[in-house]
C-alpha positions as CSV (number, residue, x, y, z in Angstrom):
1,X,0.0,0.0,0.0
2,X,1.4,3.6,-0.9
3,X,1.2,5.7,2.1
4,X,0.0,9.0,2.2
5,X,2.8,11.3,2.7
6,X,1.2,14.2,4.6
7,X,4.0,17.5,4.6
8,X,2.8,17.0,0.6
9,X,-0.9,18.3,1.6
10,X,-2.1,21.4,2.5
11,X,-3.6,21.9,6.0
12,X,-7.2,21.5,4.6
13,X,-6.4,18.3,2.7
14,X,-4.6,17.1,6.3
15,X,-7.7,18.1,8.2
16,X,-9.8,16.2,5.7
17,X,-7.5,13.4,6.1
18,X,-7.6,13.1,10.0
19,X,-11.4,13.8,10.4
20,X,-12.1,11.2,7.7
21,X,-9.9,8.8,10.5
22,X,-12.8,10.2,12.6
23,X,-10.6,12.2,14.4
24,X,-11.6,16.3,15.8
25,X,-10.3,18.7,13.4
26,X,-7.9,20.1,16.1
27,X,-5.4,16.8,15.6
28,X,-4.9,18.3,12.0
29,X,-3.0,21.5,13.7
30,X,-1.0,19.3,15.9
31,X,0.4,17.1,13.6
32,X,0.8,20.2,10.8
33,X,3.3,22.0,14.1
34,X,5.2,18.7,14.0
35,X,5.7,18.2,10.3
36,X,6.8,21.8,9.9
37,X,9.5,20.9,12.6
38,X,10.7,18.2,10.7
39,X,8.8,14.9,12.9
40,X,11.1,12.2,11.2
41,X,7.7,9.6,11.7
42,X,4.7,9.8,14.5
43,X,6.0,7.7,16.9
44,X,7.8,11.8,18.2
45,X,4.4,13.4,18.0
46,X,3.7,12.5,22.2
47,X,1.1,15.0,22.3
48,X,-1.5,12.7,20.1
49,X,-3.1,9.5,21.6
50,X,-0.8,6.2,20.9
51,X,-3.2,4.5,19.0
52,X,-3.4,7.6,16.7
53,X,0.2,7.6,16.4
54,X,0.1,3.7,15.1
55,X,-2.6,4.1,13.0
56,X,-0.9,6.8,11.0
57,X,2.3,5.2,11.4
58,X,0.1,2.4,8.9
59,X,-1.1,4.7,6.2
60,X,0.8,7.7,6.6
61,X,4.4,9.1,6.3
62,X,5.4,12.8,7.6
63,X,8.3,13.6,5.0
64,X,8.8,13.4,1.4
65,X,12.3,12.1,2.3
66,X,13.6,9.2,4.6
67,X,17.0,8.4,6.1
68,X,19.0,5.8,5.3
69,X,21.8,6.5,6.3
70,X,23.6,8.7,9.0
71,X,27.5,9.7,9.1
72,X,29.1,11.9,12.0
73,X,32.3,13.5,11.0
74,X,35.1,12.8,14.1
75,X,34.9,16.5,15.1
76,X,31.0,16.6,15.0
77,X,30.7,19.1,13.3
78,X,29.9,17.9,10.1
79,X,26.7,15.5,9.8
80,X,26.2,13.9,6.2
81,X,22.7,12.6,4.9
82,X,21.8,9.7,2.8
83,X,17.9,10.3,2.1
84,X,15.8,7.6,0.1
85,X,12.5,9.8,-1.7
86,X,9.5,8.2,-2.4
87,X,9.9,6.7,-5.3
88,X,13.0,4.7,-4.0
89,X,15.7,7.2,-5.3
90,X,18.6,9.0,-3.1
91,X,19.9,12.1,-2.3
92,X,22.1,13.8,-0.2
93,X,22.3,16.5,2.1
94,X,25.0,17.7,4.7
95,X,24.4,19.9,8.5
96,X,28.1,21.8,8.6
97,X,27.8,23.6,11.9
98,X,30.6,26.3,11.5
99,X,31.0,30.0,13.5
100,X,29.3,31.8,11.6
101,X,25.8,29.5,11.8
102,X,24.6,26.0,10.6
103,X,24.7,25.6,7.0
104,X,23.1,23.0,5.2
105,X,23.9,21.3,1.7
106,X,20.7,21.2,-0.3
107,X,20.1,18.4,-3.0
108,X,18.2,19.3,-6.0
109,X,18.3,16.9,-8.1
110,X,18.4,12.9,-7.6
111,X,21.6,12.4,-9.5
112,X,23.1,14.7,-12.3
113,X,23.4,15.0,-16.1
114,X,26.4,17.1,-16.0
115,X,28.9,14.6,-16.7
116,X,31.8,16.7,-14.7
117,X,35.1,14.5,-14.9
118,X,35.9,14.6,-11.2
119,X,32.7,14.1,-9.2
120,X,30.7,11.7,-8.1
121,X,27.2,12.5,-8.2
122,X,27.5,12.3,-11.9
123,X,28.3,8.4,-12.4
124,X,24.9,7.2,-11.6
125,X,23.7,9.6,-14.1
126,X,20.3,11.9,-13.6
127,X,17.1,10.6,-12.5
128,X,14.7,13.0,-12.1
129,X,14.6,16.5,-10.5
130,X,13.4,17.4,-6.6
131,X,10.6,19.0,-6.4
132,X,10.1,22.1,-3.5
133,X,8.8,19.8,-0.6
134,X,11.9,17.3,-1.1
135,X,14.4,20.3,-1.0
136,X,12.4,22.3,1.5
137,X,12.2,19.0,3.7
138,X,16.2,18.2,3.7
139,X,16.4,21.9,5.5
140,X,13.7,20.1,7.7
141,X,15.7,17.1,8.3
142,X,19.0,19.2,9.6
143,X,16.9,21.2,11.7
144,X,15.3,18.2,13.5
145,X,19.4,17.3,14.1
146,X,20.1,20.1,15.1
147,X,18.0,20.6,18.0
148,X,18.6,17.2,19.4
149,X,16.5,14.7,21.8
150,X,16.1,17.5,24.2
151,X,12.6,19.0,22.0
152,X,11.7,15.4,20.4
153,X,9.8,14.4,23.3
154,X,7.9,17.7,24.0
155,X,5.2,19.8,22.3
156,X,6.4,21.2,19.0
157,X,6.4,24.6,19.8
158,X,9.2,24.2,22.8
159,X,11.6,26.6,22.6
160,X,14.2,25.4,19.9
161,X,17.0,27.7,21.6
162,X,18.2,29.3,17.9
163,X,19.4,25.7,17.2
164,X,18.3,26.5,13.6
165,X,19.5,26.6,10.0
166,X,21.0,29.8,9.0
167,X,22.4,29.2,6.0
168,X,21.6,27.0,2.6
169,X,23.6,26.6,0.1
170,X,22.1,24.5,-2.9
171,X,25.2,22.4,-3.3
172,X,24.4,18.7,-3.7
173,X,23.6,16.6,-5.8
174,X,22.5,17.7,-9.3
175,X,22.8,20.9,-11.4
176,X,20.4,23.8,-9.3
177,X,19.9,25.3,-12.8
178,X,18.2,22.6,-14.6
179,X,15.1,23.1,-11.7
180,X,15.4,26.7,-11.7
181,X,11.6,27.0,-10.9
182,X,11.0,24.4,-8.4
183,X,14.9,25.7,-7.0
184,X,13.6,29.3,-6.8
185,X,10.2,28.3,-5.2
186,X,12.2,26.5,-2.4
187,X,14.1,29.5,-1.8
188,X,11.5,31.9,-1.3
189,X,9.2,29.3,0.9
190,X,12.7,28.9,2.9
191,X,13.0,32.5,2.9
192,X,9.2,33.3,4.0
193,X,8.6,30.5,6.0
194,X,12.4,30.2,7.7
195,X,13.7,33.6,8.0
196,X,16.6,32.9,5.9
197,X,18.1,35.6,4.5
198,X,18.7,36.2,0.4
199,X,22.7,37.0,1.9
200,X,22.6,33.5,3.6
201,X,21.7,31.5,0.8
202,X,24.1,30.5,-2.2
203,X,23.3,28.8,-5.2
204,X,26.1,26.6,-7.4
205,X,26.3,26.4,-11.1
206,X,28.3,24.2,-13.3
207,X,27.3,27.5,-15.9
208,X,23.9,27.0,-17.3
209,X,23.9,30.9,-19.0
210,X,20.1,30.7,-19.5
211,X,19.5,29.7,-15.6
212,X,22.4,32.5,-14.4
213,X,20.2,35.1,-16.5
214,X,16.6,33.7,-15.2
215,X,18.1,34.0,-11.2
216,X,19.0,37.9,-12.4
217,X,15.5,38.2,-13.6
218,X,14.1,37.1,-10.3
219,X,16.1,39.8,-8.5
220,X,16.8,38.2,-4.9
221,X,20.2,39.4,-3.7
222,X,21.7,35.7,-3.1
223,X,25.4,34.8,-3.3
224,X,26.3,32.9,-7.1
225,X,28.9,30.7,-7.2
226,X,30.2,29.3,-10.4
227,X,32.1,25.8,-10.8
228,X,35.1,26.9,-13.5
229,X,37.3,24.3,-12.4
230,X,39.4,25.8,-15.7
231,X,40.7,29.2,-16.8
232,X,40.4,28.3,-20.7
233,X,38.4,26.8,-22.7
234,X,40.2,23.3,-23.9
235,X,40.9,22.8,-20.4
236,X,37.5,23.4,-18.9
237,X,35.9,21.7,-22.2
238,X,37.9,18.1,-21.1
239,X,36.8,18.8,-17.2
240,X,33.5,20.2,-17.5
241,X,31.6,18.8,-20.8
242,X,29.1,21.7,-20.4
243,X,31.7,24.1,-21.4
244,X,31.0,22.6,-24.8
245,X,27.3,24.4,-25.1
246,X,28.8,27.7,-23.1
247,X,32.2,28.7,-23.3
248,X,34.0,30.5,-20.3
249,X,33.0,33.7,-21.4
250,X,29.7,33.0,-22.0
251,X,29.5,32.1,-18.1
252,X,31.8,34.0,-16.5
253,X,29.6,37.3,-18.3
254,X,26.5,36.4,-17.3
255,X,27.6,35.5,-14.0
256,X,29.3,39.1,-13.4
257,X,25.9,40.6,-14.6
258,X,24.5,38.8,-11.6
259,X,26.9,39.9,-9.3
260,X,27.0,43.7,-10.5
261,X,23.6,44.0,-10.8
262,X,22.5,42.7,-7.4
263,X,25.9,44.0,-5.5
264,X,27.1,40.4,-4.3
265,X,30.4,39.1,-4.6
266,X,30.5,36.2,-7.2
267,X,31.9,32.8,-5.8
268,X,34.1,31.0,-8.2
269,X,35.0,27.2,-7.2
270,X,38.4,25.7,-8.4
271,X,39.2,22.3,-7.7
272,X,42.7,21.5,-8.0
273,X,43.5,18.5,-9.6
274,X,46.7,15.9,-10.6
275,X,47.0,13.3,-12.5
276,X,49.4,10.3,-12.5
277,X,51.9,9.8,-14.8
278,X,53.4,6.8,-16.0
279,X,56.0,6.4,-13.5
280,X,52.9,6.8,-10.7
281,X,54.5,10.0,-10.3
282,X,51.4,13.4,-9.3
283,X,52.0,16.0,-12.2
284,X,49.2,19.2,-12.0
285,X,46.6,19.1,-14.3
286,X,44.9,22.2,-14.2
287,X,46.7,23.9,-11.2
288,X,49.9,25.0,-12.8
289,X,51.3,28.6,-12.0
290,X,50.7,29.1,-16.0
291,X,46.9,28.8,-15.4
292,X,46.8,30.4,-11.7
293,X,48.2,33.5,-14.3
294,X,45.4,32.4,-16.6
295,X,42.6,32.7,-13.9
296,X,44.2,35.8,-11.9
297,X,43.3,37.3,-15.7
298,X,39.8,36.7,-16.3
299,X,39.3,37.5,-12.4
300,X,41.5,40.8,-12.3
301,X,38.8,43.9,-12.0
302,X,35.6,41.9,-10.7
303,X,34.4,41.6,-7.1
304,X,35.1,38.0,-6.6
305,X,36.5,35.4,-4.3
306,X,38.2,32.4,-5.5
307,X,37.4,29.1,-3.6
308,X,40.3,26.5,-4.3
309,X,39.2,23.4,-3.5
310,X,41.5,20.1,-3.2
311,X,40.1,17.1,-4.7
312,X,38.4,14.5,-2.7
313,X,38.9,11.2,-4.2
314,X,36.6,9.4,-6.1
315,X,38.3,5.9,-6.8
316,X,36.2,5.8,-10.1
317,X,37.9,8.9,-11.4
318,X,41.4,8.6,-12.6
319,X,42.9,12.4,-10.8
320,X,44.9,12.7,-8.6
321,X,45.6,14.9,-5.0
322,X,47.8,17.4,-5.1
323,X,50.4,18.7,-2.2
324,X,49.8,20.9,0.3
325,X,52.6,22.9,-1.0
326,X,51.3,23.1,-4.3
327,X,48.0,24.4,-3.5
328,X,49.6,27.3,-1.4
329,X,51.3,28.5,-4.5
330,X,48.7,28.3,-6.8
331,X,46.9,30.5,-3.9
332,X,50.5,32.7,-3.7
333,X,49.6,33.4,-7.4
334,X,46.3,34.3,-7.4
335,X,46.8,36.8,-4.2
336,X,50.3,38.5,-6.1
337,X,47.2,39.4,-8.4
338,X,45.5,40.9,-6.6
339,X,42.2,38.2,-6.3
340,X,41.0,37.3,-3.4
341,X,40.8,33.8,-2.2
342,X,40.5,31.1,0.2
343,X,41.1,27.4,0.6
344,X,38.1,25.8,1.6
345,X,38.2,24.1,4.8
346,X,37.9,20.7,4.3
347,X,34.3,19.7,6.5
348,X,33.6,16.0,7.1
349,X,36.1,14.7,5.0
350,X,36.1,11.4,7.4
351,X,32.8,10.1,6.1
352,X,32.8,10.8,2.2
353,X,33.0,14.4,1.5
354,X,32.8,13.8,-2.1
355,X,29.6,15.0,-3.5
356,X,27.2,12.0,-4.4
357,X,29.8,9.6,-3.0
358,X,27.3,8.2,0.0
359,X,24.6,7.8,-2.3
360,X,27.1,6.1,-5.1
361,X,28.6,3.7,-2.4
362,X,25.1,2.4,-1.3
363,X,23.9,1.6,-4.6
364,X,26.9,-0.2,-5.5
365,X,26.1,-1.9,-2.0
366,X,22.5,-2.6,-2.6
367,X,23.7,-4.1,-6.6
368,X,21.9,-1.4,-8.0
């Protein structure tokens, strides 16, 4: 039997639902407070009668999303998602709790199309995009973690103690800009319904020039970052296969139309890559000092900041990690320049924190 999966109905369609079970229309409102705290099932919901609570646990789920899996990074600060939808397919979402606020990872596609050379998410190819309750509910999800056993046994409305998500970035799995719509509808629900600020949320494109352009259309003042991975086009065309429908300066133009227009400082991610050579020996692929010169060119003038970000490996991809030492003077480059960058931390790297890497290892575990 399918189950009912109530966070998908509105409250009158819940109240129809639960007075149809013969229950007062009041038990609708209770169990709406829990779902829009993120009530992983009913058994949590103490405030409704136990035989209510089994009865819906029969014919009824609370999220559009599941979890399958749990991973805690050593420092615990980092916790990393593997969520099953509806229809059997898997996402993934990460909780990094950091100084500034607790950030979550968003999902928004199950799987990807992109075809990127280095990442993960892309081996198992795309399956279908997320709607607006299955991103809004992985925000859910982090929030329930985040303020811990101490609220699960008491009336929704306790006092969470600002143990909320501050931050989203739409980072996961998929390409954000091939579900613009249902994308920008989760945003302004998480906006509206969350208090997140536009400034607190970031979206990630591989370059989709048509989606860049629609986000400037919509006019919320968000933070844009843009996967180059490459500072020319050959380069980027072998990395990134997208490149091959818009070229770098396709991307990087529309992108600094964003930011100029909405007065945000663009994000560009650079992953720094090797690559064996015959002797088994690391060589730099596309984190020489000739193409730190090459970026430091096309970034020179604009209001960016330049994320380098060393390679997780994915044993199905054939790259390489580079030295420490090497990625500080690609960064020595960039900041002679004059760009501004940063090495991004590296957040739960003790439990696969490799984009799409979870969700790749437990289908290869459940022979899929």
């Amino acid at each position: 039997m399918t189950k009912t999966i109530l966070f998908n109905l509105t409250q009158p369609e819940i109240e129809k639902f639960i007075t149809d079970m013969g229950q007062p229309r009041f038990r609708a409102k209770q169990i709406s407070e829990w779902l829009n705290r993120g009530a992983p099932d009913f058994s949590v919901m103490k405030n409704l009668p136990e035989d209510l609570r089994n009865k819906l646990s029969e014919i009824a789920e609370t999220l559009p999303v599941k979890i399958v899996k749990k991973l805690e990074s050593s420092d615990n600060q980092t916790t990393k998602f593997l969520l099953e939808l509806n229809d059997f397919e898997q996402i993934e979402c990460v909780l990094m709790r950091t100084t500034y606020g607790n950030s979550v990872c968003v999902s928004s596609q199950a799987g990807c199309a992109m075809g990127c050379k280095f990442c993960a998410s892309t081996l198992l190819g795309l399956k279908r995009n997320l709607t607006i309750n299955e991103m809004f509910a992985q925000i859910l999800v982090a929030q329930w973690e985040l303020r811990g056993d101490r609220l699960k046994d008491i009336h929704p409305n306790g006092d969470p103690n600002n143990n909320d998500v501050s931050h989203i970035v739409v980072m996961g799995t998929g390409e954000p800009l091939q579900n613009t719509q249902n994308v920008i509808g989760f945003l302004e629900r998480a906006n509206k319904e969350l208090n997140i600020s536009w400034r607190r949320i970031t979206i990630s494109t591989c370059g989709i020039v048509p989606g860049i352009e629609e986000l400037n259309q919509w006019g919320r003042p968000i933070n844009l970052a843009i996967s180059l991975h490459a500072p020319v086009d050959d380069l980027r065309s072998q990395i990134m296969p997208i490149n091959n429908k818009w070229k770098l300066n396709e991307v990087l133009n529309a992108a600094f139309n964003f930011s100029e227009t909405h007065n945000r400082q663009l994000m560009i991610e650079y992953i720094l890559l090797g690559k064996k050579d015959e002797n088994g020996e690391t060589y730099l692929y596309n984190c020489t000092p000739e193409y730190a010169e090459k970026l430091s060119d096309l970034m020179r003038g604009h209001n960016v900041m330049v994320n380098l970000i060393p390679w997780n490996s994915v044993d199905e991809r054939d790259f390489a990690s580079i030295s420490g030492n090497a990625v500080h003077r690609f960064q020595d480059i960039l900041i002679k320049n004059g760009i501004h960058t940063r090495i991004r931390r590296e957040r739960g790297a003790d439990i696969g924190s490799a984009c799409g890497q979870l969700r790749l290892k437990n289908a290869k575990n459940a022979n899929i």
